[in-house]
KERO-875729 format. One record per residue (C-alpha): residue number from 1; residue in one letter; x negated, y, z negated. Coordinates in steps of 0.5 Angstrom, whole numbers, plus 2048, in hexadecimal, padded with zeros to 3 digits. Each point is the difference from the previous one (the first is absolute). Example, Ala and Ser with C-alpha at 12.3 -4.5 7.8 and 13.67 -1.06 7.14 Angstrom:
2
(atom 1,A,(7E7,7F7,7F0))
(atom 2,S,(7FE,807,802))
end
This chain:
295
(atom 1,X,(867,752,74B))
(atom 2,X,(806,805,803))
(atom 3,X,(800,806,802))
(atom 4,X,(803,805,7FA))
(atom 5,X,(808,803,801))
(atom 6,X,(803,805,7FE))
(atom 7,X,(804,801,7FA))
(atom 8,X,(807,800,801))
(atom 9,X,(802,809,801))
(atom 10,X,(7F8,800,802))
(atom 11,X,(7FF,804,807))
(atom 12,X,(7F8,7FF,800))
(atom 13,X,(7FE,7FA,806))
(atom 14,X,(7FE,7F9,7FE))
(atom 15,X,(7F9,800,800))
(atom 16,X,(7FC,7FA,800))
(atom 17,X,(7FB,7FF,7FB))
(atom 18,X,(7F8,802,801))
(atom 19,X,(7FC,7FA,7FE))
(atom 20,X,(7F9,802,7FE))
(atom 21,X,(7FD,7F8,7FF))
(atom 22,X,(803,7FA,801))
(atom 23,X,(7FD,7FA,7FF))
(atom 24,X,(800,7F8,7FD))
(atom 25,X,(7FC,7FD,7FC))
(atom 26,X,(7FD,7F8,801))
(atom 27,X,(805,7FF,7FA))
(atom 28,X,(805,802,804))
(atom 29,X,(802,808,7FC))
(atom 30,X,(801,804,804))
(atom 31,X,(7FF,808,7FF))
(atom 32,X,(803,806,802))
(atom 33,X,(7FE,807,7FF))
(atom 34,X,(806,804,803))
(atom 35,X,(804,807,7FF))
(atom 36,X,(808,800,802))
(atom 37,X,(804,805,802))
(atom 38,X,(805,803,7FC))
(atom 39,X,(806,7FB,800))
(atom 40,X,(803,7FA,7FE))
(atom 41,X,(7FD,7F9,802))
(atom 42,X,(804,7F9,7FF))
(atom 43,X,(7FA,7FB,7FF))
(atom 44,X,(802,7F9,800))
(atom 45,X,(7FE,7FA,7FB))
(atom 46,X,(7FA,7FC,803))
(atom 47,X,(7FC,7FB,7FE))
(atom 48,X,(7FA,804,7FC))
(atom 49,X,(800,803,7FA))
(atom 50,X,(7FE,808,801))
(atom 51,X,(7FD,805,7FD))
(atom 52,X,(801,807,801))
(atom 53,X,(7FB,805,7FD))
(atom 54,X,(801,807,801))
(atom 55,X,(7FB,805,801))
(atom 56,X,(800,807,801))
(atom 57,X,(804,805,7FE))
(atom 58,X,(807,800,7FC))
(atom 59,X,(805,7FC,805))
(atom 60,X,(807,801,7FD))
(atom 61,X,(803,7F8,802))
(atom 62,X,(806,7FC,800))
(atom 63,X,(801,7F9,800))
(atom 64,X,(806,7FA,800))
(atom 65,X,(7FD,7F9,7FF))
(atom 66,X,(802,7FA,7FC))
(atom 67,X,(807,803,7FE))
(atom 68,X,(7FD,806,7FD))
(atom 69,X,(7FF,808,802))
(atom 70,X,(7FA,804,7FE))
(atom 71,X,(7FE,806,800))
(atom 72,X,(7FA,803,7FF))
(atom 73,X,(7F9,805,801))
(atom 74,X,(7FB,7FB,802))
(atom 75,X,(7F8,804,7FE))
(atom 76,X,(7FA,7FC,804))
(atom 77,X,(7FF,7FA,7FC))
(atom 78,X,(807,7FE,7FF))
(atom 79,X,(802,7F8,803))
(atom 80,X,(806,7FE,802))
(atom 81,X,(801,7F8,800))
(atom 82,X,(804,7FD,804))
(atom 83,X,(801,7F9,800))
(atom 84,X,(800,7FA,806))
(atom 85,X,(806,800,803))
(atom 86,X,(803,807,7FD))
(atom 87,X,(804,804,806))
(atom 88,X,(7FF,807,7FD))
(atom 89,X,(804,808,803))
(atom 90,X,(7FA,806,7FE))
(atom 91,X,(802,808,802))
(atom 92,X,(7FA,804,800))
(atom 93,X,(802,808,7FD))
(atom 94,X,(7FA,803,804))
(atom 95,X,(7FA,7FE,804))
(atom 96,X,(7FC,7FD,7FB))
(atom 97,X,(800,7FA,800))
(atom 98,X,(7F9,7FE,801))
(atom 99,X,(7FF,7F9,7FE))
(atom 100,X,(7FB,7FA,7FF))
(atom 101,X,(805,7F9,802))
(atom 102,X,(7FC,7FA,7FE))
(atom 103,X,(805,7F9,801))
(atom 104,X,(7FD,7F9,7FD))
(atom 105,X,(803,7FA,803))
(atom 106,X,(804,7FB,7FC))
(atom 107,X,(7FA,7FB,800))
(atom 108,X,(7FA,804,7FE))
(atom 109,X,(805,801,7FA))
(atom 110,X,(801,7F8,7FF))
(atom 111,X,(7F8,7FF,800))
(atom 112,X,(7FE,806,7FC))
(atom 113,X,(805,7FD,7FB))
(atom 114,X,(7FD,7F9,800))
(atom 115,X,(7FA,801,7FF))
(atom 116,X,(802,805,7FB))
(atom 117,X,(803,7FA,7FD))
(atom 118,X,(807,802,800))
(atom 119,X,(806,7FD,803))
(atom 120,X,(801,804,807))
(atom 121,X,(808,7FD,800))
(atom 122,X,(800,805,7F9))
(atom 123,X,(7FD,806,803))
(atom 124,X,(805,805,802))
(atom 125,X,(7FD,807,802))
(atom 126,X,(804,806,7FD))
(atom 127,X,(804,805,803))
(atom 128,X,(7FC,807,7FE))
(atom 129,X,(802,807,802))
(atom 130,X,(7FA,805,800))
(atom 131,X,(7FC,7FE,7FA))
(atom 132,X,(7FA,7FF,7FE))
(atom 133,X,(7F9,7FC,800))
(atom 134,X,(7F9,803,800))
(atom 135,X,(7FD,7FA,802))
(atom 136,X,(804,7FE,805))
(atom 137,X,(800,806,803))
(atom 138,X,(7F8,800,800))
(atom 139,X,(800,7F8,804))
(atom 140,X,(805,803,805))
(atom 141,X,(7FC,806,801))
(atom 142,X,(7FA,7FD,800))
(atom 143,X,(803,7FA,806))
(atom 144,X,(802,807,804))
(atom 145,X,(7F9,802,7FF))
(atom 146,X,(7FC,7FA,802))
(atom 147,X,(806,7FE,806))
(atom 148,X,(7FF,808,804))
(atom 149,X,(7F9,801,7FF))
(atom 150,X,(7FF,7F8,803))
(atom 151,X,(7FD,7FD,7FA))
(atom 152,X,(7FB,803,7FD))
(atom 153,X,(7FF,7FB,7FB))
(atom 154,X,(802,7FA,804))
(atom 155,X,(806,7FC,801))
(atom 156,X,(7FF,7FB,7FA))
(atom 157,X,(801,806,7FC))
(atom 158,X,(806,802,803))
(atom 159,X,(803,7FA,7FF))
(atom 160,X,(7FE,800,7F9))
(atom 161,X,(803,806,800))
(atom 162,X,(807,7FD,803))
(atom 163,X,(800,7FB,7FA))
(atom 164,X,(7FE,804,7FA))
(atom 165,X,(807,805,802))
(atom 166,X,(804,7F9,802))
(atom 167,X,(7FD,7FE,7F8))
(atom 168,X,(801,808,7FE))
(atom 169,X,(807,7FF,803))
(atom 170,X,(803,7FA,7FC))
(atom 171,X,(7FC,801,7FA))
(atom 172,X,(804,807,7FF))
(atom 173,X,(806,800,804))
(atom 174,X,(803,7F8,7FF))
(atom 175,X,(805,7FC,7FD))
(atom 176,X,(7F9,7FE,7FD))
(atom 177,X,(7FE,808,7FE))
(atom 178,X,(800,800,7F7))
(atom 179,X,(802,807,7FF))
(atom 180,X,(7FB,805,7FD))
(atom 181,X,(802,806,7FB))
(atom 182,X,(7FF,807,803))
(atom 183,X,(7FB,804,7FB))
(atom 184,X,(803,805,7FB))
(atom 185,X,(7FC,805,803))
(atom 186,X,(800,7FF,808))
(atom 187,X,(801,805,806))
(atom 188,X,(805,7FD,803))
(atom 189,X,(808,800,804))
(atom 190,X,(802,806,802))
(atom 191,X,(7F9,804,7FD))
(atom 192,X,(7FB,7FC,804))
(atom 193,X,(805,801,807))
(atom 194,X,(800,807,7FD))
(atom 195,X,(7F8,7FF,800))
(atom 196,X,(7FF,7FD,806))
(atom 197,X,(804,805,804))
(atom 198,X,(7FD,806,7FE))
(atom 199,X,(7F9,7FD,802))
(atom 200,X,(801,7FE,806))
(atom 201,X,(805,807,802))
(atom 202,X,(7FA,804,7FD))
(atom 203,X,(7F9,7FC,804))
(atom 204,X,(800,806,804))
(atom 205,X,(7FE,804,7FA))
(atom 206,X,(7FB,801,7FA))
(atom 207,X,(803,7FB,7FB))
(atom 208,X,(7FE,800,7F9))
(atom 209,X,(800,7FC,7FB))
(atom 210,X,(805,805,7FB))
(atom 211,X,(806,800,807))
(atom 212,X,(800,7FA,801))
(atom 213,X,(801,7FF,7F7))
(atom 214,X,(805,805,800))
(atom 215,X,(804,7FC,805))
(atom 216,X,(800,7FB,7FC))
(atom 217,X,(801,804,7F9))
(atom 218,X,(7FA,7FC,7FD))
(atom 219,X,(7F9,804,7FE))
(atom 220,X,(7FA,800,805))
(atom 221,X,(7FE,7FA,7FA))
(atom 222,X,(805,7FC,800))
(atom 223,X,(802,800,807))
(atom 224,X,(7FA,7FC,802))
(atom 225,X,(800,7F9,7FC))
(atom 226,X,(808,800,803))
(atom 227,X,(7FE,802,807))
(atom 228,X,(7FA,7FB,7FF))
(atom 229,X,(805,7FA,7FD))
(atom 230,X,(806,802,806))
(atom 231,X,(7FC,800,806))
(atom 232,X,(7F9,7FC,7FE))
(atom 233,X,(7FC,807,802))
(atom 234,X,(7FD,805,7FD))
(atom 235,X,(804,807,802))
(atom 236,X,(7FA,803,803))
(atom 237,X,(7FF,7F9,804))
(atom 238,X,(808,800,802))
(atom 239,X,(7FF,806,803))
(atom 240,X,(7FA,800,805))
(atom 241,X,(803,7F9,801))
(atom 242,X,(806,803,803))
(atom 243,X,(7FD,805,804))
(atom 244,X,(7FC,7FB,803))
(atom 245,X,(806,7FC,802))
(atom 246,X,(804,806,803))
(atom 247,X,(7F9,802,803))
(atom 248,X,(800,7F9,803))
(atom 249,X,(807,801,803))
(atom 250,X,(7FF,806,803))
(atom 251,X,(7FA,7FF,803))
(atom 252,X,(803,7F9,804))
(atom 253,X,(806,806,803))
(atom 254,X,(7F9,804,804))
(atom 255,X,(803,806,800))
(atom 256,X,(7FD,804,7FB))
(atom 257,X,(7F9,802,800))
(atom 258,X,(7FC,7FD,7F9))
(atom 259,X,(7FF,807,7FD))
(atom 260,X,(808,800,801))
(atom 261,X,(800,7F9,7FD))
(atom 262,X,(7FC,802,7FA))
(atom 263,X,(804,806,800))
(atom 264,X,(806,7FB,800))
(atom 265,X,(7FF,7FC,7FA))
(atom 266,X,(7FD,805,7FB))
(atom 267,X,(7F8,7FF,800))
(atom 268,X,(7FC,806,800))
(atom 269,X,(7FD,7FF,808))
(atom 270,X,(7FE,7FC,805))
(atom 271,X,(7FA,7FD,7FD))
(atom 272,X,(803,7FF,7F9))
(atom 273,X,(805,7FC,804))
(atom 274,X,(7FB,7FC,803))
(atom 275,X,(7FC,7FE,7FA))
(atom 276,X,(806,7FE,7FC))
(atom 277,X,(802,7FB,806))
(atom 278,X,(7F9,7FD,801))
(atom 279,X,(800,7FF,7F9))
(atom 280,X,(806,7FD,800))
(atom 281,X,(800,7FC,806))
(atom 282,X,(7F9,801,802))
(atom 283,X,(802,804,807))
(atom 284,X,(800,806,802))
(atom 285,X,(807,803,802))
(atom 286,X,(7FE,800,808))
(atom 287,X,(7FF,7F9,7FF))
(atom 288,X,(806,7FF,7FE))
(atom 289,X,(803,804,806))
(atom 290,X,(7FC,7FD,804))
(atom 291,X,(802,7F8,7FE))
(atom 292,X,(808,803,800))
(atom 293,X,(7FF,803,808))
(atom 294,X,(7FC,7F9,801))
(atom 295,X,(807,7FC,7FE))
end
C-alpha cells in the first residue's frame, strides 16, 4: 500500500506507514496490521474485498469512496468495508491511525457462497463506515492472533477461521444480509464510541466500574447487559483484554522495560502483568519479546 500524503496546507512530512505483521493465508487473505501517518492517502480499487478494523486509541478519520464523503471517530472495534474494485481518498486528523486490514479475494467469496447455498452472482458486499460486528471482530483478531504468534492451533484452524469471517462477511454485510432490529435498550452510536474512547484513553488508569457508567449516563446495573450485548464481553473482561493488546504492541516496539509496559497499560506490576498474558496467551511477556526480536 503507498506511503500516506499530506493533506493539502499540511507542513508535516510524508511518512510511510509502519507495519507491524504482514502476511497471506493458504485461501489467499492477505493481513496487515499496520500504523499511518497523519496525512491523506488515495487507495485504488482492487480486486479484494477489504476489511478495515480499527484498533487502538480514538483515531478522527476522513474518507471519500463509492460517491460518498464520511467522517467520523473510529474506537477500536469500528470495521469499515470497502468493496472490490471500490477506489477510496482517506485523511488521517492525527496519529492514530492504528489498524488491522484483512482483503478476501473475489473467489473465496464466490466458494463461501456456493457452499452456503447462495447464488455467488447475487452477493454484493456493502459499502460500511466504521460500524459494528463483535463477531467478526473477534475471527479477525483471532487470524491475527494465530498468524503473528505462528499458528498455535494449526494451519487448518486458521483457515476455518478465514471461512467463518468470509461466512460472517455475507451473512451480515451483503445484498443477502436480512435486516435486524436494534434493541430498544442498547448502548450504541455516538454512546458506545463515547464508551470505547474513554477506555482505551484512561487504560493507564484505575478504571472502575462507576467511570466508566457515568460515560455512558447508564448505572453501574444497566450498563453491564448493554456493554455485553454491544461488544459480546463483560466489561471487566474488555477491560484487560484491551490492555493486553496494548501491552502486546508495546512489547513488539522493545523500547520500554516490562515494569515500564505494565506501568503503560494500567496493570498494577510486572507480575500482575505477566500472569493476565499467560492466562491469556499462555506465554510470559519476554516470550513474546523474544518471538517479535526473532522475526
Amino acid at each position: 500500500m503507498p506511503a500516506r500524503q499530506p493533506s493539502r496546507g499540511n507542513p508535516l512530512p510524508i511518512e510511510a506507514p509502519q507495519i507491524f505483521t504482514q502476511a497471506e493465508t493458504a485461501h489467499g487473505v492477505v493481513l496487515q496490521h499496520r500504523l499511518d501517518a497523519i496525512g491523506s492517502l488515495d487507495l485504488p480499487g482492487i480486486d479484494r474485498t477489504v476489511l478495515c478494523i480499527h484498533i487502538g486509541p480514538a483515531a478522527h478519520l476522513s474518507c471519500r469512496r463509492d460517491g460518498k464523503q464520511y467522517k467520523g471517530t473510529a474506537v477500536h472495534g469500528d470495521i469499515d468495508i470497502i468493496p472490490a474494485y471500490t477506489p477510496s481518498k482517506w485523511v488521517a486528523h492525527d496519529h492514530n491511525d492504528r489498524n488491522l486490514i484483512l482483503a478476501l479475494p473475489e473467489e473465496l467469496i464466490r466458494s463461501v457462497s456456493e457452499q452456503a447455498g447462495q447464488n455467488p452472482s447475487r452477493i454484493e458486499i456493502r459499502n460500511r463506515f466504521q460500524v459494528r460486528d463483535p463477531e467478526l471482530e473477534f475471527i479477525a483478531n483471532a487470524i491475527n492472533r494465530e498468524i503473528s504468534e505462528g499458528h498455535p492451533s494449526g494451519r487448518l484452524y486458521t483457515e476455518g477461521l478465514v471461512v467463518a469471517m468470509t461466512s460472517r462477511l455475507i451473512a451480515q454485510h451483503s445484498s443477502v444480509t436480512t435486516p435486524s432490529k436494534i434493541p430498544s435498550a442498547s448502548l450504541s452510536g455516538h454512546r458506545l464510541k463515547q464508551v470505547l474512547a474513554f477506555i482505551e484513553d484512561q487504560l493507564a488508569e484505575d478504571l472502575s466500574l462507576d467511570q466508566i457508567a457515568a460515560v455512558a449516563g447508564l448505572s453501574p446495573s444497566h450498563l453491564k447487559p448493554l456493554f455485553r450485548q454491544a461488544t459480546g464481553l463483560p466489561v471487566h473482561r474488555y477491560v484487560v483484554q484491551r490492555r493486553l493488546e496494548r501491552a502486546k504492541n508495546l512489547i513488539m516496539q522493545d523500547s520500554l522495560t516490562m515494569a515500564e509496559v505494565a506501568a503503560a497499560t494500567g496493570f498494577a506490576h510486572q507480575s500482575h502483568l505477566a500472569r493476565h498474558m499467560r492466562r491469556a496467551t499462555g506465554r510470559a511477556p519476554s516470550d513474546l519479546r523474544r518471538r517479535f526480536a526473532a522475526d
